[in-house]
C-alpha positions as CSV (number, residue, x, y, z in Angstrom):
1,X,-22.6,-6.1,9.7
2,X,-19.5,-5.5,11.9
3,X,-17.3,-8.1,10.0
4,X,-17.3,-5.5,7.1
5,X,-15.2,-3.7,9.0
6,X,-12.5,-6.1,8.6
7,X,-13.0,-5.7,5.0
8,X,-12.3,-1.5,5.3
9,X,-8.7,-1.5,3.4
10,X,-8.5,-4.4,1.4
11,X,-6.5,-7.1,3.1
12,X,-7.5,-5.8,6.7
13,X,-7.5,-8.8,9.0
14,X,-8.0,-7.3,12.9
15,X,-6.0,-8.8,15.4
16,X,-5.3,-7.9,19.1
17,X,-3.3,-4.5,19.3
18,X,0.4,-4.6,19.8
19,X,1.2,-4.0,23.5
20,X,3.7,-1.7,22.3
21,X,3.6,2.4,21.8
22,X,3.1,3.6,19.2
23,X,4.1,7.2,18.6
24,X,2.5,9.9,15.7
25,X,4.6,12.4,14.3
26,X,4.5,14.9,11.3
27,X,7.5,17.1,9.3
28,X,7.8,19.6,6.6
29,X,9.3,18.9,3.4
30,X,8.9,22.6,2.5
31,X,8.2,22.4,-1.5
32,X,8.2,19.2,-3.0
33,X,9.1,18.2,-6.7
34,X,7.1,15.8,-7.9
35,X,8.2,13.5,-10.9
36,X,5.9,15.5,-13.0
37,X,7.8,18.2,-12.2
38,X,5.3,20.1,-10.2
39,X,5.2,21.4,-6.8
40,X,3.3,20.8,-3.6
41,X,4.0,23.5,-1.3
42,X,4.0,23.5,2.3
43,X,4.1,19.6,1.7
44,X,3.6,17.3,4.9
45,X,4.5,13.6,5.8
46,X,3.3,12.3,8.4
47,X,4.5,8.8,9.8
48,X,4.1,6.5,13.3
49,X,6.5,3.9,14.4
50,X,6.9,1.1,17.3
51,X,9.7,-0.3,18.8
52,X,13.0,1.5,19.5
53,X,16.0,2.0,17.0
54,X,19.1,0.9,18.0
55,X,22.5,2.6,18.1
56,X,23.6,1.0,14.6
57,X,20.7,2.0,13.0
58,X,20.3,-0.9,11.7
59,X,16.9,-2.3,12.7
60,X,14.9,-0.5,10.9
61,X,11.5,-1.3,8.6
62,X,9.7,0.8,6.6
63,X,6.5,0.4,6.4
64,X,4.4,2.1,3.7
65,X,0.9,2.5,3.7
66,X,-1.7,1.3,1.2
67,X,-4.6,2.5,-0.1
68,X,-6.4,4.7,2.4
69,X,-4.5,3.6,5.1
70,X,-3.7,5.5,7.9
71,X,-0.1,4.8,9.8
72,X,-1.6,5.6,13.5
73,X,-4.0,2.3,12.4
74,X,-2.0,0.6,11.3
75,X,1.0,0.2,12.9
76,X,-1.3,-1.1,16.3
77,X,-3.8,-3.2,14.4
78,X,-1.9,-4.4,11.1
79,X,2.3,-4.7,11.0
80,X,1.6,-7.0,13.9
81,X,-0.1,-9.8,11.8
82,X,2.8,-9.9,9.0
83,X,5.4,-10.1,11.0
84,X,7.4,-10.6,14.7
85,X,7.6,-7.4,14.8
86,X,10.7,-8.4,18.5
87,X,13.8,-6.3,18.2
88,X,12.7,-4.1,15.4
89,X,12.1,-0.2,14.8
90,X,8.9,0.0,12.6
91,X,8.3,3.6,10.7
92,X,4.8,3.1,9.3
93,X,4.4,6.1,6.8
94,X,1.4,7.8,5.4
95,X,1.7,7.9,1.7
96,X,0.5,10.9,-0.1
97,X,-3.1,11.3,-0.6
98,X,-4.2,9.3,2.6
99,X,-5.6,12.6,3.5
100,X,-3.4,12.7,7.1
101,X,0.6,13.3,5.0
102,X,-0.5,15.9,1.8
103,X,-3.1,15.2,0.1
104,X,-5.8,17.1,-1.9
105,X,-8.3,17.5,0.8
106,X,-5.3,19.4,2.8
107,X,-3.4,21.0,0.4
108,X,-4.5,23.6,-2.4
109,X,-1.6,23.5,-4.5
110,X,-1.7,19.4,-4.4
111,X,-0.9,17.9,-8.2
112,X,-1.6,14.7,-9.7
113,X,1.3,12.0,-8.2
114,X,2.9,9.1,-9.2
115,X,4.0,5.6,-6.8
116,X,7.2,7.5,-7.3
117,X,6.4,11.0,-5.2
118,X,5.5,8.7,-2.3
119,X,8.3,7.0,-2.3
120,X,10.8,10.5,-3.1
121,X,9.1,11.5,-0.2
122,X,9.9,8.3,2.4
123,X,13.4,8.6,0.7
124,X,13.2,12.9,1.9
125,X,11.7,11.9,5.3
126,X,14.3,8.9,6.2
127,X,17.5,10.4,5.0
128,X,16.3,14.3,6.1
129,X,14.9,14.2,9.4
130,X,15.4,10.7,10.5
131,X,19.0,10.2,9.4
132,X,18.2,6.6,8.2
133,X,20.3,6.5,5.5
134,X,19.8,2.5,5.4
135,X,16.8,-0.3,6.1
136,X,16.8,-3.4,7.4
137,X,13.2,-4.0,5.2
138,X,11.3,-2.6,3.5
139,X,7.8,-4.1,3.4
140,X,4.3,-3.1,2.5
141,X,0.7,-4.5,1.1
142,X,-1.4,-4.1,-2.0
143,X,-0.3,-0.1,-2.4
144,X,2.0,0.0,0.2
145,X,3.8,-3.3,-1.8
146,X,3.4,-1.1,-5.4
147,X,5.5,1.2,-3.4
148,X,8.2,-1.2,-2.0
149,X,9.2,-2.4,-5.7
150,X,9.2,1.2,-6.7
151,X,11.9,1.6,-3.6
152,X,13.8,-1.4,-5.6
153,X,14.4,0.5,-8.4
154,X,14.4,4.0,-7.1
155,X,17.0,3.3,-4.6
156,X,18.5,-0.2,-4.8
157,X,20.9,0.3,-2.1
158,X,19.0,1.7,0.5
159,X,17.3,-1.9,2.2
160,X,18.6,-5.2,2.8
161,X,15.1,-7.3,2.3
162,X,12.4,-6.9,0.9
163,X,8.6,-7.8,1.2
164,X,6.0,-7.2,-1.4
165,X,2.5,-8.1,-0.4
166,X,0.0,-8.2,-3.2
167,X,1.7,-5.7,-4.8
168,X,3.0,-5.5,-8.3
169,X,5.2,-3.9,-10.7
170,X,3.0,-2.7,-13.7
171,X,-0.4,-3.5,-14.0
172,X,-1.9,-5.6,-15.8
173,X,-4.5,-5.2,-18.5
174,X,-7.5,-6.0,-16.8
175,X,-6.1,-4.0,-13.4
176,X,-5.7,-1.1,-15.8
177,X,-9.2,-1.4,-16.8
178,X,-10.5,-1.6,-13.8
179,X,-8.8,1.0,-11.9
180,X,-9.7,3.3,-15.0
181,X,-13.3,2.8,-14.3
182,X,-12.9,3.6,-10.3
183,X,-11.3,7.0,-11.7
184,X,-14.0,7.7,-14.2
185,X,-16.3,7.4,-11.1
186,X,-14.7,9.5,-9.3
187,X,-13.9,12.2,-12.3
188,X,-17.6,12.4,-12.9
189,X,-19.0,16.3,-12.7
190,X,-20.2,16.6,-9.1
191,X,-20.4,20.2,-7.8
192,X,-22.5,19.3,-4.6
193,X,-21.6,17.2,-1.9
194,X,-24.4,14.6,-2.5
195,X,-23.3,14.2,-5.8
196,X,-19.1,13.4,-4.9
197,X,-20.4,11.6,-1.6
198,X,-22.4,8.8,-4.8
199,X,-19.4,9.2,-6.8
200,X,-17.4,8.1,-3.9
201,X,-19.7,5.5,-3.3
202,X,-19.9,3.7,-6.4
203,X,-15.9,3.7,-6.7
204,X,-15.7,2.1,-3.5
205,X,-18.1,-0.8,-4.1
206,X,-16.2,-1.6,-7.5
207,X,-13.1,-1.5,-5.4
208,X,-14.7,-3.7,-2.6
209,X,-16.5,-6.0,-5.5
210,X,-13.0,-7.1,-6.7
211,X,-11.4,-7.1,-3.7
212,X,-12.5,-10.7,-3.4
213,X,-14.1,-13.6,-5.6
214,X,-17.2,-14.3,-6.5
215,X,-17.3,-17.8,-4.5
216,X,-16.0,-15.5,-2.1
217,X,-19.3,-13.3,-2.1
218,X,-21.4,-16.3,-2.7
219,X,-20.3,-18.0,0.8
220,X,-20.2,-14.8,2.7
221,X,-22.9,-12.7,2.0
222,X,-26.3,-13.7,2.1
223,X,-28.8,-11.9,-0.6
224,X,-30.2,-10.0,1.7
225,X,-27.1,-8.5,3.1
226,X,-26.2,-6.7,-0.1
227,X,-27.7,-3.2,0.4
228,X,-25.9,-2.6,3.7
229,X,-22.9,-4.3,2.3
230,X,-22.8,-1.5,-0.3
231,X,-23.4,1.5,1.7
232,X,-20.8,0.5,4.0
233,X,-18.7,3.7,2.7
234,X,-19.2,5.8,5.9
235,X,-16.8,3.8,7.8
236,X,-13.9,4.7,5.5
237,X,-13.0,7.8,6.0
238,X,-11.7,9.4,2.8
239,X,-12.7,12.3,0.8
240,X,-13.8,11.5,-2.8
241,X,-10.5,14.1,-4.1
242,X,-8.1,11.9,-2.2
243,X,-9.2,8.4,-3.1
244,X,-9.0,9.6,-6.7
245,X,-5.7,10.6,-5.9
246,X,-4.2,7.5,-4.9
247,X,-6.2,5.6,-7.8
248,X,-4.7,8.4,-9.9
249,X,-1.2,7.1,-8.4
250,X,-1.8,3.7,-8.5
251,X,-2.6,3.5,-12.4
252,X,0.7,5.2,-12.9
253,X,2.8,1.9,-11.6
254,X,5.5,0.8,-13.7
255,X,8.9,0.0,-12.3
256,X,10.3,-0.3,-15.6
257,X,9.1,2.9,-17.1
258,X,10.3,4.8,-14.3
259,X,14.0,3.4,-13.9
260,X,14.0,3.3,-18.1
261,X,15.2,-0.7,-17.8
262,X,13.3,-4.0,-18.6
263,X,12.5,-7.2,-16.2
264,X,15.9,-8.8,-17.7
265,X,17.7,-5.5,-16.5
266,X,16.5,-6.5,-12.7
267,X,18.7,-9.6,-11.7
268,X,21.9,-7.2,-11.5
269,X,19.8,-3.8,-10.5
270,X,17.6,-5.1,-7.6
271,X,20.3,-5.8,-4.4
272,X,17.7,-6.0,-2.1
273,X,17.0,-10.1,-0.6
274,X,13.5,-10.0,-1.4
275,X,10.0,-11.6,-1.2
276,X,6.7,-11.3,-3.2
277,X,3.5,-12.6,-1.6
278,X,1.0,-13.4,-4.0
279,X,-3.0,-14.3,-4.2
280,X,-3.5,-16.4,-7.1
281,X,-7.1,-15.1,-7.3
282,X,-6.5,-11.9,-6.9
283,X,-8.9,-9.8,-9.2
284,X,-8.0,-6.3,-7.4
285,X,-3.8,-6.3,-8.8
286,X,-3.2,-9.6,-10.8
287,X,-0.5,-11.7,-9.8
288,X,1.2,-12.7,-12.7
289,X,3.9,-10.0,-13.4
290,X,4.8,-10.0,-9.7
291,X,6.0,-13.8,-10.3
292,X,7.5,-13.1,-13.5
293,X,9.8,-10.2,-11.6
294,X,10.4,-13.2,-8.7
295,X,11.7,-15.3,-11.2
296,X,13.8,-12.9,-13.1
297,X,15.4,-11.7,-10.0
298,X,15.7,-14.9,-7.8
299,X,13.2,-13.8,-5.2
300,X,11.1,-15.9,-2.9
301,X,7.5,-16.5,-3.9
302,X,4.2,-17.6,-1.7
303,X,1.3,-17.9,-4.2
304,X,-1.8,-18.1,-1.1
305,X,-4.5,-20.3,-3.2
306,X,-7.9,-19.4,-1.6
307,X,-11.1,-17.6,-2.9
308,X,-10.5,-14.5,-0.8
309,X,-8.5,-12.8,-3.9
310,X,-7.2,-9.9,-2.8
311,X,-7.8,-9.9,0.7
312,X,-6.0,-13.3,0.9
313,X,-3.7,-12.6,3.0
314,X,-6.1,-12.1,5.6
315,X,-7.5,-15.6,5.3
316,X,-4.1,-17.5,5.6
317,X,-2.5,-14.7,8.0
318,X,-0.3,-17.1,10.1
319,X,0.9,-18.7,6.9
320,X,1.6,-15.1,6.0
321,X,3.1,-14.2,9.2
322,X,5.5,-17.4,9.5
323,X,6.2,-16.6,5.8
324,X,8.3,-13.2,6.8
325,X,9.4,-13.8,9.8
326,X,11.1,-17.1,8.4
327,X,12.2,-15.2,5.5
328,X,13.8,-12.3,7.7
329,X,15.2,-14.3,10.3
330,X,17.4,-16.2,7.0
């Protein structure tokens, strides 16, 4: 069952590793405010990049993680497949919760957070200890695009382009409902570790369920592949308390709530060149509000039409690739 590896976070699509270094590093942010207005102490971002920045400054992408996704991962197996990643610096950032930047397994003090905190805290680590006071792009997948539109409205001057990949800026209805339950799974009373390891379990297999279609399923599982499909959970590496987290965080997305304007508001607030990439069978983040913010801000739009749903990125990744890099080169 090795090919469910590729299905570990989401969209995951291995390719060959970028023949480039790529280099791990972790600050302080001392005490951090979230938007709640509480505070995680001794707070922690870590982040990896590839590539070199030039003297301008002016090369940079940020790169934000998604759901459980690690940065050190990433940045060798994944940024690689969206995009030509030639004559770029790439910071690949874990967001809060991933369990390697703070996150509740690591910190005592850690509240609930919002798509906001993570991206406060990008904002904190670029502008702080980087001295990027300016992107070339920002881009990121399923979480990791919830968190680039959030950027958009957080801080519209900060990047030239933008690339949302599966991502969206409020969820929908049935999203809500369905990330809901994932939480309720993991908010069940479990005081032993048997008990939060089942929790954790369940969560992830309604995660991993509608992370692609039924006809998906029905083609590329056989019947008798179902039990190991659905105790696959030891490969991903998170603690119950953190996945919750970022569930948490994800059911909190709503670019308009957060910068108090509506989608009409967006043409004139949103500076930022952008594209959204879309599955139109996506039943993990529904795609529909992310083309109703394309249209009301002029942005590109690739609607992939497969049965891989939200992993369909992986099954037209050079379409996906050519996508960006045609879009950045513009």
């Amino acid at each position: 069952m090795m090919y469910m590896r590729i299905l570990l976070i989401v969209l995951v699509c291995l390719g060959n590793k970028l023949n480039a270094q790529c280099v791990s590093k972790t600050v302080s942010l001392g005490n951090f405010k979230s938007v709640s207005g509480k505070v995680i102490k001794d707070c922690i971002i870590s982040y990896s990049t590839i590539g070199k920045l030039n003297e301008a400054k002016s090369n940079v992408v940020l790169f934000p993680t998604w759901i459980t996704g690690k940065s050190k991962e990433m940045c060798y197996e994944i940024v690689p497949l969206f995009m030509d990643t030639s004559g770029f610096y790439i910071v690949v950032v874990d967001a809060f919760g991933n369990g390697i930047s703070s996150s509740p397994s690591n910190n005592v003090s850690f509240p609930q957070i919002a798509i906001r905190d993570m991206v406060n805290s990008q904002y904190e680590l670029l502008t702080k200890h980087l001295r990027i006071n300016h992107v070339k792009v920002l881009m990121g997948a399923s979480m990791g695009g919830f968190q680039v539109l959030e950027w958009l409205v957080s801080y519209p001057d900060f990047a030239d382009n933008a690339v949302s990949i599966l991502g969206t800026p409020k969820l929908s209805s049935y999203d809500l409902m369905l990330w809901k339950i994932e939480a309720d799974l993991l908010s069940m009373p479990a005081a032993d570790k048997k008990s939060k390891e089942l929790a954790m379990r369940l969560a992830w297999n309604v995660f991993l369920l509608n992370s692609f279609t039924p006809s998906y399923w029905l083609r590329s599982a056989k019947h008798e592949d179902v039990d190991s499909i659905t105790r696959q959970i030891d490969i991903l590496e998170m603690k119950p308390e953190d996945f919750l987290c970022q569930v948490n965080a994800v059911v909190t997305q709503d670019i308009y709530k957060s910068s108090g304007r509506t989608i009409d508001d967006m043409k004139g607030y949103i500076k930022a060149k952008t594209l959204i990439i879309v599955s139109k069978s996506d039943h993990l983040v529904n795609p529909q509000n992310s083309i109703e913010l394309a249209k009301a801000i002029g942005a590109t739009v690739l609607e992939l039409d497969n049965d891989c749903g939200h992993a369909g990125v992986s099954c037209e990744q050079p379409l996906v690739k050519e996508t960006v890099t045609r879009f950045l080169r513009q």
